[in-house]
Structure formats: structure tokens, C-alpha cells
C-alpha positions as CSV (number, residue, x, y, z in Angstrom):
1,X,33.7,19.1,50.1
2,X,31.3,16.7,52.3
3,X,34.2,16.3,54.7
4,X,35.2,20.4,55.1
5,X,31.3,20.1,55.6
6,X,30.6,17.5,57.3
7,X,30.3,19.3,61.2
8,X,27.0,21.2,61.9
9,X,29.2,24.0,62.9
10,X,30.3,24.2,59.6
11,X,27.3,23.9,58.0
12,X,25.9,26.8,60.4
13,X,28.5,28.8,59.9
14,X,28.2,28.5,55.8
15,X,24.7,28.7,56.1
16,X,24.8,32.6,58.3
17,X,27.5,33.7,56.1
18,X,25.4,32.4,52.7
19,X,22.0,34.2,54.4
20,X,23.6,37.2,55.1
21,X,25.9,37.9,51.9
22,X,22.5,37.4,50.1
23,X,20.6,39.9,52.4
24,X,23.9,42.4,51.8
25,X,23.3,41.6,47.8
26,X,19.7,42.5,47.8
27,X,19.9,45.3,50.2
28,X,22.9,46.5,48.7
29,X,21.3,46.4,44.9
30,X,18.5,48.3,46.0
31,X,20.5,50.7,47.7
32,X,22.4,51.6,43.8
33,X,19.1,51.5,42.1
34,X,17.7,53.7,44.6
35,X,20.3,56.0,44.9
36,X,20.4,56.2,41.2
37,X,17.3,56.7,40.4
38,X,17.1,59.1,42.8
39,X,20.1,60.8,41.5
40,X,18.9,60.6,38.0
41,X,15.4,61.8,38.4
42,X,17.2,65.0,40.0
43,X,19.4,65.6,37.4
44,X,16.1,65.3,35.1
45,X,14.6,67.5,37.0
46,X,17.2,70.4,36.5
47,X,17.0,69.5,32.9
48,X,13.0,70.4,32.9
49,X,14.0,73.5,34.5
50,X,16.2,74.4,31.7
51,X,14.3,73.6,29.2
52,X,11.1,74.9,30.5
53,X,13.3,78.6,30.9
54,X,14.1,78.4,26.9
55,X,10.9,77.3,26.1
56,X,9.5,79.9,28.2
57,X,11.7,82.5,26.3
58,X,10.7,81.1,23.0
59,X,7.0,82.0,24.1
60,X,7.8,85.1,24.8
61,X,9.4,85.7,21.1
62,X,12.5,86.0,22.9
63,X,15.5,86.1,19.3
64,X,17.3,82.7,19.1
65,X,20.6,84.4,19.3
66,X,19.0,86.3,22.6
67,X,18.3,83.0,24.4
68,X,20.2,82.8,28.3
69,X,19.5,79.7,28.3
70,X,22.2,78.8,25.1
71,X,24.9,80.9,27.4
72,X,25.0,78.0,30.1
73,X,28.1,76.4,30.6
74,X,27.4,72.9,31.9
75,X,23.3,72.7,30.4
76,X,23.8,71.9,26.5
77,X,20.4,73.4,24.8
78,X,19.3,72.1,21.0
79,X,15.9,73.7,19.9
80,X,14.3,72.3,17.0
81,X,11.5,72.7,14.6
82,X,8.8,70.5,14.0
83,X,10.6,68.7,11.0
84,X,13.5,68.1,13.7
85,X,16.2,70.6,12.2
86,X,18.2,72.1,14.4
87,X,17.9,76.1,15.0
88,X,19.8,76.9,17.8
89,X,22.7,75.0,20.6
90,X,24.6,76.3,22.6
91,X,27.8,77.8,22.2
92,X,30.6,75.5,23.1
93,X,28.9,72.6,22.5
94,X,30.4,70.6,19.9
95,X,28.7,66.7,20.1
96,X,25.8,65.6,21.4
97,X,23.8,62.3,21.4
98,X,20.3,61.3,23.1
99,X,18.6,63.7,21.7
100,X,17.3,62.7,18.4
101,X,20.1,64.6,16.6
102,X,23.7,64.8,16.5
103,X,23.7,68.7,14.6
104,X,25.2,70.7,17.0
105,X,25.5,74.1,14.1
106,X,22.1,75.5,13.2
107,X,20.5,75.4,9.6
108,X,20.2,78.6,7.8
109,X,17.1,80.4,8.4
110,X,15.5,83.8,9.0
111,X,17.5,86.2,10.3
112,X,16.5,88.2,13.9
113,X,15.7,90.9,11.7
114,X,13.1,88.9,10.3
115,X,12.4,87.5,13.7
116,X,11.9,91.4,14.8
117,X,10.0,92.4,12.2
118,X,7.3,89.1,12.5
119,X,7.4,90.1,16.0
120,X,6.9,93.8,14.9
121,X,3.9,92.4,12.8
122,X,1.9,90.3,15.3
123,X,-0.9,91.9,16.5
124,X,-0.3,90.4,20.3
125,X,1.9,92.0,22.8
126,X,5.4,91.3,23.2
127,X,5.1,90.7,26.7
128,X,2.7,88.9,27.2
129,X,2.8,84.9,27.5
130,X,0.3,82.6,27.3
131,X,0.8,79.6,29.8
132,X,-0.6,76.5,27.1
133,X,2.1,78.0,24.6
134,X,4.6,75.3,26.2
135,X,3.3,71.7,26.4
136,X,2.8,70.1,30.1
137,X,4.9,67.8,30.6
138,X,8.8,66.8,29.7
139,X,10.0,63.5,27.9
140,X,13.3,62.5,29.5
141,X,16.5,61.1,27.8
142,X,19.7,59.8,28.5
143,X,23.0,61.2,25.9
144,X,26.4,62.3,26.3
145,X,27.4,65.8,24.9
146,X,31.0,67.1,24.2
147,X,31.6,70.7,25.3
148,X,34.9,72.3,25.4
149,X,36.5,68.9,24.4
150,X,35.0,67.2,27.6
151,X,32.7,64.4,27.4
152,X,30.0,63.8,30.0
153,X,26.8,62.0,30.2
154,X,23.8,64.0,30.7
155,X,20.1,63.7,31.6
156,X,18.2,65.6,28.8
157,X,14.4,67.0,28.8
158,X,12.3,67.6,25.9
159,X,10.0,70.5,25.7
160,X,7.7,71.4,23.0
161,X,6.3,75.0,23.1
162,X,4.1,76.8,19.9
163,X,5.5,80.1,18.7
164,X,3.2,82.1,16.1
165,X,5.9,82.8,14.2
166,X,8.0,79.7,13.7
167,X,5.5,76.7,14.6
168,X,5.9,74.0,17.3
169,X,9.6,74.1,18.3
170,X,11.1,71.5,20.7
171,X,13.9,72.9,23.0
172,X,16.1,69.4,24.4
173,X,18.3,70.8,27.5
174,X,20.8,68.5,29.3
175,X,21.7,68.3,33.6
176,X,25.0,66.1,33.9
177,X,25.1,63.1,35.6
178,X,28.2,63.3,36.7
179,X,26.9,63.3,40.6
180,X,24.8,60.2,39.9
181,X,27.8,58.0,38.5
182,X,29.8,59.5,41.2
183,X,28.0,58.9,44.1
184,X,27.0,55.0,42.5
185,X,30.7,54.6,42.1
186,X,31.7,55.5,45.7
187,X,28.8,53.8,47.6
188,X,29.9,50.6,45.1
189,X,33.3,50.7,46.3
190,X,32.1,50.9,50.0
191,X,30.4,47.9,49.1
192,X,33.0,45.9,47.7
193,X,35.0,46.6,50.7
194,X,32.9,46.5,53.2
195,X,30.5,43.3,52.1
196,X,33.7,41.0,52.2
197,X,34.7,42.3,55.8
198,X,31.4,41.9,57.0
199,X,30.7,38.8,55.9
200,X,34.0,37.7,57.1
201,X,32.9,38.8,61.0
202,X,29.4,36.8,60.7
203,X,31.4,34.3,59.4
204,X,33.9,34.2,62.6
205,X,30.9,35.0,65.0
206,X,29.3,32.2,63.7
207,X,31.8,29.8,64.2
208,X,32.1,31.2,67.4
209,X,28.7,31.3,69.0
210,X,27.6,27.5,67.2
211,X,31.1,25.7,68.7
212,X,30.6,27.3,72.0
213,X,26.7,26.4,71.8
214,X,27.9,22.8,70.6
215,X,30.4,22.1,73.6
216,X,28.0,20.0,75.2
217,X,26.9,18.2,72.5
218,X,30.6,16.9,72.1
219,X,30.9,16.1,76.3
220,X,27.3,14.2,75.3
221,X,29.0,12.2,72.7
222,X,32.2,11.7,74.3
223,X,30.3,9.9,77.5
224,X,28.2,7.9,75.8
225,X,31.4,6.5,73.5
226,X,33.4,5.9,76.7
227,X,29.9,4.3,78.2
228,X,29.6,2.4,75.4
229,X,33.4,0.9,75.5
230,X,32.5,0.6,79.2
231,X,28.8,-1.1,79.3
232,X,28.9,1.0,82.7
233,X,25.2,1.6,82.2
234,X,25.2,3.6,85.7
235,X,27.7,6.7,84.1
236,X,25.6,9.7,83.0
237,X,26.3,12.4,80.7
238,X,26.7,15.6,82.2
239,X,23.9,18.1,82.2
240,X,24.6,21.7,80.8
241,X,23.3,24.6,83.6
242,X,20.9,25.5,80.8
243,X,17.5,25.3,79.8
244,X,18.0,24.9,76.0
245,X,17.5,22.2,73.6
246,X,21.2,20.7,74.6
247,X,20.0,20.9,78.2
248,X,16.8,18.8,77.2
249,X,18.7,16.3,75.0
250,X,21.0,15.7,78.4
251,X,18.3,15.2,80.3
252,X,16.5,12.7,78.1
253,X,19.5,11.3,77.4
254,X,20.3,10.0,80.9
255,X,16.4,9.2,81.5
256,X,17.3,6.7,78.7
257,X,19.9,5.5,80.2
258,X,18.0,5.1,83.4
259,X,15.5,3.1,81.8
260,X,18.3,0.7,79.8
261,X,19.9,0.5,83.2
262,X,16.6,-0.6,84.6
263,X,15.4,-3.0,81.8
264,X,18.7,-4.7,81.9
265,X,19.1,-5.2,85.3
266,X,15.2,-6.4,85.1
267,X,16.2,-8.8,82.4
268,X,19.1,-9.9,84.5
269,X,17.2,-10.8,87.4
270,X,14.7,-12.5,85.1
271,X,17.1,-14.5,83.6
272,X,18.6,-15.5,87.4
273,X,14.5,-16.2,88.9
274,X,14.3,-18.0,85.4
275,X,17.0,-20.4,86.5
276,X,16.3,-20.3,90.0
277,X,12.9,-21.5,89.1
278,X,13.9,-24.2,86.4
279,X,16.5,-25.2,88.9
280,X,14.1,-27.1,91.4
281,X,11.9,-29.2,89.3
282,X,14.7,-30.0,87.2
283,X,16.8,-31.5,90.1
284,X,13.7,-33.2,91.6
285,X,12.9,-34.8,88.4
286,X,17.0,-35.8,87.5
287,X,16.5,-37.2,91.3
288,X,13.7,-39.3,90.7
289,X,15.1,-40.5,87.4
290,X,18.3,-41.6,88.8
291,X,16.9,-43.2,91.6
292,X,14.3,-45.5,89.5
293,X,17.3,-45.8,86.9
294,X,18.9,-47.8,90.1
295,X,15.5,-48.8,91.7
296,X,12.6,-49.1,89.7
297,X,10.8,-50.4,92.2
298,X,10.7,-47.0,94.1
299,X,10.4,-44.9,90.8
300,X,7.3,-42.3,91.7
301,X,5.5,-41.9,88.5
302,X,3.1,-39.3,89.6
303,X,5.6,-36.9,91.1
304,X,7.6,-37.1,87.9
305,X,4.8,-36.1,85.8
306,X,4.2,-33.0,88.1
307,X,7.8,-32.1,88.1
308,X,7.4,-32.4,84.1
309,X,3.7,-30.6,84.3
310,X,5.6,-27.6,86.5
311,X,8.3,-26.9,83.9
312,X,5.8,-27.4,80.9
313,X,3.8,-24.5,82.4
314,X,7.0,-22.7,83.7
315,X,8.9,-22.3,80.3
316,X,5.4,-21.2,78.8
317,X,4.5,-19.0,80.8
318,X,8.5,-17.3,80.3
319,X,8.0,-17.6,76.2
320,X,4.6,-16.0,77.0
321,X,6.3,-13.2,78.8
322,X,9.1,-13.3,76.1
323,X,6.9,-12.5,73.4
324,X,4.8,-9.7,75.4
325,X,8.2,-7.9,76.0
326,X,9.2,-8.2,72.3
327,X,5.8,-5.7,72.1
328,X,3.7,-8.2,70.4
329,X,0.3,-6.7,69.7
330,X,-2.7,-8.9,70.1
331,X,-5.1,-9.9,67.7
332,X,-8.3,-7.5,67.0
333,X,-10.6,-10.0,67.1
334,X,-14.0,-9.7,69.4
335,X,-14.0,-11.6,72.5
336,X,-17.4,-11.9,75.0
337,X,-16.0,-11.5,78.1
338,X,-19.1,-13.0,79.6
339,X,-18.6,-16.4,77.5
340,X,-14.9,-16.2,78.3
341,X,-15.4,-15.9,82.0
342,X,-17.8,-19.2,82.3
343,X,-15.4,-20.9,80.2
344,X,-12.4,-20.4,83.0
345,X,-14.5,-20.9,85.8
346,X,-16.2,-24.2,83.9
347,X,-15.2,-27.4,86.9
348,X,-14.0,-25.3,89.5
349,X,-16.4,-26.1,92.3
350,X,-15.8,-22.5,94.7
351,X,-16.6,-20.0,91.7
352,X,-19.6,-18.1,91.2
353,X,-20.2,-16.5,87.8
354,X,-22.3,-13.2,87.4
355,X,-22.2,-11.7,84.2
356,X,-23.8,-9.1,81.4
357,X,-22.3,-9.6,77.6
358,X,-19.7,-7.2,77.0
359,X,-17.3,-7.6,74.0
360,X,-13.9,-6.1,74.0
361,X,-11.2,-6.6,70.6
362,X,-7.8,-8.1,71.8
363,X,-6.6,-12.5,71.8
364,X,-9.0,-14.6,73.2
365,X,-6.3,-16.7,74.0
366,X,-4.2,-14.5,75.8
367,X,-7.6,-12.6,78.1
368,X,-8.5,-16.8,78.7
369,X,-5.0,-16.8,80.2
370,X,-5.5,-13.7,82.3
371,X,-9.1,-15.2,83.3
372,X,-7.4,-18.3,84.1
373,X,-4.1,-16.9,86.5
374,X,-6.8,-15.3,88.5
375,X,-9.0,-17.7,89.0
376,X,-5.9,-19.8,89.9
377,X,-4.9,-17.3,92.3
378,X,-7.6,-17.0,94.5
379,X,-8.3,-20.6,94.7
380,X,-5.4,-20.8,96.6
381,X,-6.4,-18.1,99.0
382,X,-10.5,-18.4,98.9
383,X,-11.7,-20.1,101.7
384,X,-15.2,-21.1,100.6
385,X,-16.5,-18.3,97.5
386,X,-14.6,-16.9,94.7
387,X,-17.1,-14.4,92.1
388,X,-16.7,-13.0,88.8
389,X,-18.5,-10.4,87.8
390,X,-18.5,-8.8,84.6
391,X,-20.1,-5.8,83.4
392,X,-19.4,-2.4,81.7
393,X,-18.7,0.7,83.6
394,X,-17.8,3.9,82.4
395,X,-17.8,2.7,78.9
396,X,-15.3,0.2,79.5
397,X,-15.5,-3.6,80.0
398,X,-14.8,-4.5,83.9
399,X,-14.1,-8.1,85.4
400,X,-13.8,-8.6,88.7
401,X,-12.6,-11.4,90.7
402,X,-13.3,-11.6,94.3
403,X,-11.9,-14.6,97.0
404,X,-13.2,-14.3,100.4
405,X,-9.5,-14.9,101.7
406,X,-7.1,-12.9,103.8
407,X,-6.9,-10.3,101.4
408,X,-3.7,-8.8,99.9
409,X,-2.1,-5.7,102.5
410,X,-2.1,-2.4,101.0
411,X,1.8,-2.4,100.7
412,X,1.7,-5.8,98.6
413,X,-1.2,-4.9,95.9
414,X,1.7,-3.7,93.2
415,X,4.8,-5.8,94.8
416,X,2.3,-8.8,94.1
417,X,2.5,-7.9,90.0
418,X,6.4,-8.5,89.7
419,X,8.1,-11.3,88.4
420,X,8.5,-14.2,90.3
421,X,7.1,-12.5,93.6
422,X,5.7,-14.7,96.1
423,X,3.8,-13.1,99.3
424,X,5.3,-14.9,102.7
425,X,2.0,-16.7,103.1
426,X,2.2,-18.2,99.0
427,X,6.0,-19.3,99.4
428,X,5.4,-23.1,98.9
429,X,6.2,-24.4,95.5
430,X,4.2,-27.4,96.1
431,X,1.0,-26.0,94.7
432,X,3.3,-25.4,90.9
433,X,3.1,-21.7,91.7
434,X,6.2,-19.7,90.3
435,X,5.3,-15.9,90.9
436,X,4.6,-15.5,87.0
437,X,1.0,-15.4,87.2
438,X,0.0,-12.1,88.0
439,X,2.7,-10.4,86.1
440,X,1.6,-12.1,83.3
441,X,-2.3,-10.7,83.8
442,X,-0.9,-7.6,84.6
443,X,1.3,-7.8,80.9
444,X,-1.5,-8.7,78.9
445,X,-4.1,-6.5,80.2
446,X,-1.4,-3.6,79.2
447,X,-0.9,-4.8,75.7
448,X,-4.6,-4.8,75.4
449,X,-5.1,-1.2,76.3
450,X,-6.4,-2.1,79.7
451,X,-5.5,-2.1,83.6
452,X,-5.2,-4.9,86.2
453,X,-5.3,-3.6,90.2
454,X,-5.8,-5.3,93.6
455,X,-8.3,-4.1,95.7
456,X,-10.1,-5.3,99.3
457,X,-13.9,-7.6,98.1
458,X,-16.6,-6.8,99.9
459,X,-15.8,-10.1,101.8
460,X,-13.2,-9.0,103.1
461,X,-10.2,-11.2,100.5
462,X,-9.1,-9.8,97.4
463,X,-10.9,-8.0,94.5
464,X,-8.8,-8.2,91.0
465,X,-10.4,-5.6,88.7
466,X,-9.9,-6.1,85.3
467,X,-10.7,-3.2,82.8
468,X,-10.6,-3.3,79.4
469,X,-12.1,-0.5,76.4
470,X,-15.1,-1.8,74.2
471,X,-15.0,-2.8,71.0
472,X,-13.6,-1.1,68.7
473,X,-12.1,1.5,71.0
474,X,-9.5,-0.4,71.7
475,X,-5.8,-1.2,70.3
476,X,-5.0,-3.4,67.1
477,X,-9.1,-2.7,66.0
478,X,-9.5,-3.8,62.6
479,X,-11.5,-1.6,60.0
480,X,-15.5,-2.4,60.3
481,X,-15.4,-3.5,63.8
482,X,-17.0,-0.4,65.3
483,X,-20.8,-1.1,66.4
């Protein structure tokens, strides 16, 4: 059963057809009960009518064996006194139920001489009828009743109307229901037919509508198997001419793919600047090595150390970057930006420190290390004055530092945030620079909610603004934090 369901076109299609055969249930139910009822309280109805004409003869001192109403063919009539024995029924009726006796012969009573002569007797005139003779009002029962050997069901109505001469009598007349259990029976059949054909063309337009509808989603799934078995990350899956949900899926679908493509081919050329980089100092220190292993008279002890110094910093700077693209979240611990920024610019002789306290949440370790790469930056390009400034702005944090170099050209201020990107007038290696520096600023001031641009300073080098949210606005805030 999980297999013969295991398609959403399937499970649509059993879902319509179960949704729909309900709705034809309840709709269809209703439409018997209505119908029937309907049917029923006409046949009642009729059955009032009748009654209310015997009862209305009875008033009237009409003689039992004078009644029209006992001469009706397909009405059985029963009139009763208040003890319930039967006085008069109809002709041809010969067994009746539902009315609260089965007699169908009356008992012997008075004669309609007697009935004449009370009549005769009663000071009131024959003709005339008093309208609260006959009780308001019917009570309604269902029976069957047997005339002329045939046996229907009927709908009877009880009347009760006060004659002066024999009491409170009841008169109980029957309408058939024959109609109503016809009429039932034929729009039941129509049902039964028709319910199974119906359902069977939601069914089929189901299937139908949901396989053509989920045509794309099977092109969708058969590229991205064959672009899986191909790791041809450049293939896309094709994009329906629509602008439904499948249509949107496509869409994203590729943009995904854009963006493995991207990241991929990002980490590939990592990995290759990676070894690029590693490659230099590595062979300059294997150089010197082998050299003193044969000379150790000429062994240079001091450039072996910076060769070691350079890939000490190199292969932290790529575990640093490592861990910031696993999405490592820094700590939410409160940092003074002010305190931070004298710390990094503590024994460099150019650097100028002007600062408010500001505290921002985020790794004091990792915002040292952004404090640091700048600083580091633009004492290679300062001249004579590097500032920091920090203050808030705009209810964020904001450090700036400003060289009063060349400047960086308005084409280079994002190029200059890439990995391993050096500008034409940084390309020497000599100064241990690998292009990481910036890019890791740039890194960590994301992960810390914040931005990192290059601008022109107001002495004409470059202006590195760093901005950051307050505490306790910020990412990774710990509970009790906010001031």
C-alpha cells in the first residue's frame, strides 16, 4: 500500500477522489432526507385534510354510516371514542397499524336512528358548526393499512373533535406514501449510479491535471541526478515558462546551483593561492636548510626564522578563515573597543589613538585580530600618520582607521577584500604579507553582525570604517547583557 502510494500524484489523486466522494455522501444524504421529509410532510398534510373533512362532518352531526370521508378509496379513515373503540373505517379496509388500533369492524353501538333522534333532540341547529368543536392541530403517524388485499404504508393524522351527542371522538385518516418511497428509491438509484461514475472522472482528471502539473518536477529531478553522476556543477535544470511554485523551485534551484558552483570554485582557488603561498617560504626555508646542512658556515639564522614566522602566521590566518567559513559564531562576550584599539596600536610609533568607550558583544580575540590587520595595513602604506578613531554613530559602534598614503582607487576598495589579493603597488612578499588580511577583517566583522568598507581619509590615504551594533543588539547576545 505505501508503494501503490508512494507518488504525490497518487496521493493527490486519492486525496480529490476521497474529498469529493465524501462531499457526494453528505450532499447526497441530505438530498434523501430532504426530499423525504419533504415528501412525507405532504403526504401528512393530505392526511390533515382528510381527517379535518370527517371531523368536520362529525361536528356537523353528520350519521357515521353518512360519512364521505369512509367512501375514499386510497384514504383509510378509523374514528374513535374517547375510550379508543373503534366506531367507524372505511369500507374496504381490512388491516391497519400506526394508529393505536388494529380494529378495522366497528363495536356495536347506537343505531342512526338513535343518532337522528339525539340530533332531533338537541336544541342547536343542525347546520350549524362551531369552529372549536374540532381540536387545532393534528398528531402525525406512520402505519401500513391493507385495503382490497394491497398493502401500503401510509402517513396518518389524528383529529380529535367534541360531538354533543357521543363525546370527544378522534377521527385517524391515512395519505400513502407510496410517492415518498418512490421518489427516495429512484433518486437512490441515480446515486448509486451516478456517485461511482463521477467519482471515477475526478479520479482520472486528477491524475491527469497533478502528472501534467508534475512534469517538471520529474525534468528537475532527472538533471540534478545526471548532475550529480556528472559533478558538472555548470548544467542547470530547465525552467518551466510558468510562474507557479514549480517555476519558483527551478529558479531557486539553479540559484543554488550558482552559488555551489561559486563556492566551489572559490574553495578551489583557495586551496591553489593556499599552496601558491605555502610554496615560497617553504622552498626558501628547504633552501636554506640544505645549504647550511652542507655549509653551516653560511646557514642564515635570521632569514630562517622569518621564513618559519611567515608560515606560522600564514597557516593561522587559513585555520582562521577555515573556521569563519564553517559559520562559527563568536562569543557574546562585551568588548571596549576603546581599550581594544590602544591595545593594537600599543609600540607602533606612527599611530594616533582617539577614542570614546563604546562596547560591542562579539570575541575579543577575533575584533583584536581585525584591529590588528588594519593597523598592519596601513603601516605599510602610511607615510608619516595613521589614526583611530572610535566612537558611536547612529547607534552603532564605528572604528576608523586612517593612513595618510596613496589611498586605495575607487575600483580596488572591494577587489582589495578578496583572498589573497595584492594591489600592484603591495606585490612584494618581503614584508610577510599574503593577501589574507583584509579578507579576514572583512570575515569577522560579518560574523559579528557588522561591516568593513574602504573609503578616501581626510588626508588624502585610506579610511577603513569599521561598524559594529552595541551591546546587546548584536548576534550571539547572551541573556542579561542588555544595558
Amino acid at each position: 500500500m505505501s508503494r501503490l502510494f508512494g507518488s504525490v500524484r497518487s496521493r493527490a489523486t486519492l486525496g480529490a477522489t476521497l474529498v469529493v466522494a465524501v462531499a457526494l455522501v453528505a450532499a447526497g444524504t441530505a438530498l434523501l432526507l430532504s426530499l423525504r421529509a419533504n415528501l412525507t410532510g405532504e403526504a401528512g398534510t393530505r392526511a390533515e385534510r382528510s381527517a379535518q373533512a370527517v371531523a368536520s362532518e362529525l361536528a356537523a352531526r353528520t350519521p357515521l354510516d353518512k360519512l364521505s370521508g369512509l367512501d375514499a378509496e386510497d384514504t383509510p379513515v378509523q374514528i374513535t371514542d374517547e375510550d379508543g373503540v373503534l366506531l367507524a373505517a372505511s369500507e374496504d379496509l381490512e388491516r391497519i397499524t400506526g394508529t393505536g388500533t388494529s380494529e378495522v369492524t366497528p363495536a356495536p353501538g347506537r343505531s342512526d336512528a338513535d343518532d337522528d333522534r339525539d340530533g332531533d333532540d338537541d336544541d342547536r341547529d343542525d347546520d350549524s358548526l362551531d369552529p372549536d368543536e374540532i381540536a387545532p392541530g393534528a398528531s402525525f403517524t406512520n402505519g401500513t393499512a391493507t385495503i382490497d388485499g394491497d398493502t401500503e404504508d401510509y402517513r396518518f393524522a389524528a383529529v380529535e373533535v367534541e360531538t354533543p351527542d357521543r363525546g370527544r371522538l378522534t377521527v385517524h385518516a391515512g395519505a400513502p406514501l407510496a410517492a415518498e418511497h418512490s421518489a427516495v428509491g429512484t433518486a437512490l438509484t441515480a446515486m448509486l449510479i451516478g456517485f461511482p461514475l463521477l467519482l471515477g472522472v475526478v479520479a482520472a482528471v486528477t491524475w491527469l491535471v497533478t502528472g501534467r502539473a508534475l512534469r517538471p518536477v520529474e525534468g528537475i529531478r532527472r538533471e540534478m541526478a545526471a548532475i550529480t553522476a556528472s559533478e558538472d556543477l555548470r548544467r542547470r535544470v530547465p525552467e518551466p515558462a510558468t510562474h507557479d511554485e514549480i517555476a519558483r523551485l527551478a529558479r531557486t534551484t539553479n540559484a543554488t546551483l550558482a552559488a555551489l558552483e561559486a563556492s566551489v570554485e572559490r574553495q578551489r582557488a583557495f586551496v591553489a593561492d593556499a599552496s601558491h603561498e605555502l610554496r615560497s617560504p617553504i622552498a626558501s626555508l628547504r633552501t636554506q636548510l640544505e645549504v647550511a646542512a652542507a655549509h653551516p658556515e653560511l646557514l642564515d639564522l635570521d632569514g630562517a626564522v622569518e621564513d618559519t614566522v611567515r608560515l606560522q602566521n600564514l597557516a593561522a590566518d587559513l585555520l582562521l578563515l577555515a573556521r569563519l567559513d564553517a559559520g562559527e559564531r563568536p562569543a557574546g562576550t562585551r568588548v571596549d573597543l576603546a581599550a581594544l584599539a590602544r591595545e593594537a596600536a600599543a609600540g607602533r610609533e606612527r599611530v594616533t589613538v582617539e577614542a570614546e568607550p563604546v562596547e560591542v558583544s562579539g570575541s575579543r580575540g577575533q575584533l583584536a585580530r581585525v584591529l590588528a590587520n588594519l593597523l598592519d595595513n596601513a603601516e605599510r602604506h602610511a607615510r608619516e600618520r595613521i589614526t583611530v578613531t572610535v566612537r558611536r554613530e547612529d547607534g552603532e559602534a564605528v572604528v576608523g582607521v586612517a593612513d595618510d598614503g596613496e589611498g586605495v582607487a575607487g575600483a580596488d576598495r572591494e577587489r582589495i577584500f578578496e583572498r589573497f589579493v595584492r594591489l600592484d603597488a603591495a606585490r612584494s612578499r618581503d614584508d610577510g604579507g599574503a593577501g589574507l588580511g583584509l579578507a579576514i577583517a572583512r570575515d569577522v566583522a560579518v560574523r559579528h553582525g557588522g561591516t568593513l568598507t574602504a573609503g578616501a581619509a581626510p588626508a588624502g590615504g585610506a579610511l577603513f570604517a569599521l561598524r559594529l551594533p552595541l551591546a546587546g543588539r548584536g548576534p550571539g547576545q547572551p541573556p542579561g547583557l542588555d544595558r
